[in-house]
N, C-alpha and C positions, 0 to 999 in steps of 0.2 A: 398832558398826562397828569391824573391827581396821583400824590406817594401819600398813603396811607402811613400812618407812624401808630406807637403804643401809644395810648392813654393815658393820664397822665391823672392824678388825685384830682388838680386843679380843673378837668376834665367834665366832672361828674356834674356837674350844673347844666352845661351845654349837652350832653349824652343824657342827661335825662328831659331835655327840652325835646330835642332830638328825637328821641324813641316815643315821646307824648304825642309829637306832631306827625310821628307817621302810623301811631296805632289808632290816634282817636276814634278815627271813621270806620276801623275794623270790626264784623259785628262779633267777631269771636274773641280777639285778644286786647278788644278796645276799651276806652273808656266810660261808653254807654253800657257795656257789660258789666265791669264789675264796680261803675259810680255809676248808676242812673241816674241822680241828681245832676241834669244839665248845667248848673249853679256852682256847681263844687266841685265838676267833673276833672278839668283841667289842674286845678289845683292838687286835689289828689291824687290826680294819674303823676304828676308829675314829683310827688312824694314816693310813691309808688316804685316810678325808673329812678328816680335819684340814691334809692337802697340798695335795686336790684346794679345799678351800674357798680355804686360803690362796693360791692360784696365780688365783683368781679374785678374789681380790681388786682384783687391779688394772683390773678395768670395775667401772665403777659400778650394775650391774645384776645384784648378791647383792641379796636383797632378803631383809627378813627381818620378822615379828612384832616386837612388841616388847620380846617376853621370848625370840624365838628360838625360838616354840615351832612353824610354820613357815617355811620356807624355799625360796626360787625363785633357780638359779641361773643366768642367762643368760649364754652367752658366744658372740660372734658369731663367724658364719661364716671360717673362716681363721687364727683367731689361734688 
């Protein structure tokens, strides 16, 4: 059984690795979307979730594996 824990600051590297390797191939929320330079895709997706992770870090509800290798990010309504 995996125990998901909070996220932690030191996190946002691997959570934004993470959320790159599972959006790339997505044609709506991926990397060929909003980088279509195949070259520089990866690279800036992964600028991209390393903001968005860090900007959520502030609710306690990143939830992550505990090697990072899933990730759930909650952020409530309004904020």
């Amino acid at each position: 059984m995996v125990h998901p824990r909070i996220a932690a600051e030191a996190d946002v590297g691997a959570l934004a690795e993470t959320l790159t390797l599972a959006s790339c191939a997505d044609p709506v929320r991926g990397g060929a979307y909003w980088f279509p330079d195949p070259e520089t895709q990866v690279e800036r997706s992964l600028r991209l979730w390393a903001a968005y992770a860090a900007a959520a870090m502030r609710f306690p509800w990143t939830l992550v594996t505990p090697g990072c290798e899933a990730v759930a990010v909650w952020i409530p309504p309004g904020a």
